[in-house]
C-alpha positions in Angstrom: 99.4 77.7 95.2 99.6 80.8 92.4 102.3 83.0 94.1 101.8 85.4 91.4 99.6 86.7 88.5 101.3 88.8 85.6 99.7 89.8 82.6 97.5 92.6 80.6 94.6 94.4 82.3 91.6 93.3 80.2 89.0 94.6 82.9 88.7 96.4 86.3 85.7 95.6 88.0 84.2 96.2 91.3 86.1 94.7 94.0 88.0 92.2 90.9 90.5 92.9 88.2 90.2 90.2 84.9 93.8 89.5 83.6 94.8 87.9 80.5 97.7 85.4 81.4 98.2 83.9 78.0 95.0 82.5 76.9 93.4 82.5 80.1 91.5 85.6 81.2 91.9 85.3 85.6 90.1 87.4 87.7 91.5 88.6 91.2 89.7 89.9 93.8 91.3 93.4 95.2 91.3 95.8 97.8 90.9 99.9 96.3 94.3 100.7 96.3 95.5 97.4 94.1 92.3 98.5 91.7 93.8 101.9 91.6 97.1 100.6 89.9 95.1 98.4 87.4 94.8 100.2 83.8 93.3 98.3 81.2 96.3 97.6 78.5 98.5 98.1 80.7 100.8 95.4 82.1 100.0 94.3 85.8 102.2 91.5 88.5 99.9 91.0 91.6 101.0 88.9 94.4 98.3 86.3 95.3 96.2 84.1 97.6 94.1 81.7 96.7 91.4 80.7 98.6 88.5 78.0 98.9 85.4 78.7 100.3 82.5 76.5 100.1 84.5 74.8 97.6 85.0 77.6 95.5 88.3 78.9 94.6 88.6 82.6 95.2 92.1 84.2 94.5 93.1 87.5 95.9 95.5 89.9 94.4 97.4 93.1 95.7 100.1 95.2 93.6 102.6 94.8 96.7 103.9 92.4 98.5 103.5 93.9 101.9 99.4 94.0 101.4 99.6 90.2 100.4 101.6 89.4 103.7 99.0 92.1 105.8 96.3 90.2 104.3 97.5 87.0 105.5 98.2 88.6 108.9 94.6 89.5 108.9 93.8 85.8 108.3 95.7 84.3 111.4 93.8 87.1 113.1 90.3 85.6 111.8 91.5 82.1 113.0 92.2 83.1 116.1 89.0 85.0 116.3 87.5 81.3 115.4 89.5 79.6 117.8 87.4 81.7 121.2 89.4 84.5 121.4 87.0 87.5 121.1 87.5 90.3 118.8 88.0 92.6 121.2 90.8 91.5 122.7 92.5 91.2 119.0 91.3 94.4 118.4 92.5 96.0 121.6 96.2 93.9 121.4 96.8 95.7 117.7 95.6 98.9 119.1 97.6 98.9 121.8 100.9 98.3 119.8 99.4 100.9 117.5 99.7 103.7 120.3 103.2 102.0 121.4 105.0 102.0 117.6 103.0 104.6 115.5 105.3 104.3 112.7 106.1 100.3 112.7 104.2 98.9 109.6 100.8 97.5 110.2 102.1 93.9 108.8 104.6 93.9 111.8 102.2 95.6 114.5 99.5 92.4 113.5 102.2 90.0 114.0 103.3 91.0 117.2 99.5 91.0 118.3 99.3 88.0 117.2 102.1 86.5 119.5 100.8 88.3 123.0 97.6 86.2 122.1 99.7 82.9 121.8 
């Protein structure tokens, strides 16, 4: 597992950031707001994920913490989604908590959807 990815901004790209760790350049995937705090020269630590898909390795990087832990959130959320329990009841079991705890954060609003579906 890569827990984390520090190093110099060589590239922003769409959807990616390229970072030089040493004498590797490693590009992250990245949601818009991570991208936002990427300038090239500038020094960068994104928490990460790393993937495989179709045997591919596919790392995913966010500026803070709390979007690596939503993101992962959102994965349980696609497993359950794979495991027969249909989107809309996910959907309507975040919203629902949404309405109940406007200002909770959304990593802790996911999990505790997630646990009325268990």
């Amino acid at each position: 597992m890569i827990a984390f990815l520090e190093g110099v901004v060589r590239e922003v790209r769409e959807g990616s950031v390229v970072v030089q760790a040493g004498a590797l350049g490693v590009e992250a995937w990245a949601p818009a707001a991570t991208l936002g705090q990427c300038q090239v020269g500038e020094r960068v630590v994104l928490h990460t994920h790393l993937t495989v898909r179709d045997e591919t390795p596919v790392l995913y990087g966010f500026h803070h913490r709390d979007l690596l832990l939503l993101f992962r959130r959102l994965l349980e959320v696609e497993a359950l989604m794979a495991l027969g329990y249909r989107e809309s009841q996910v959907k309507a079991a975040v919203a629902e908590l949404v309405v109940d705890h406007p200002d909770e954060a959304a990593e802790g609003l996911i999990r505790r959807a997630l646990a009325r579906l268990r």
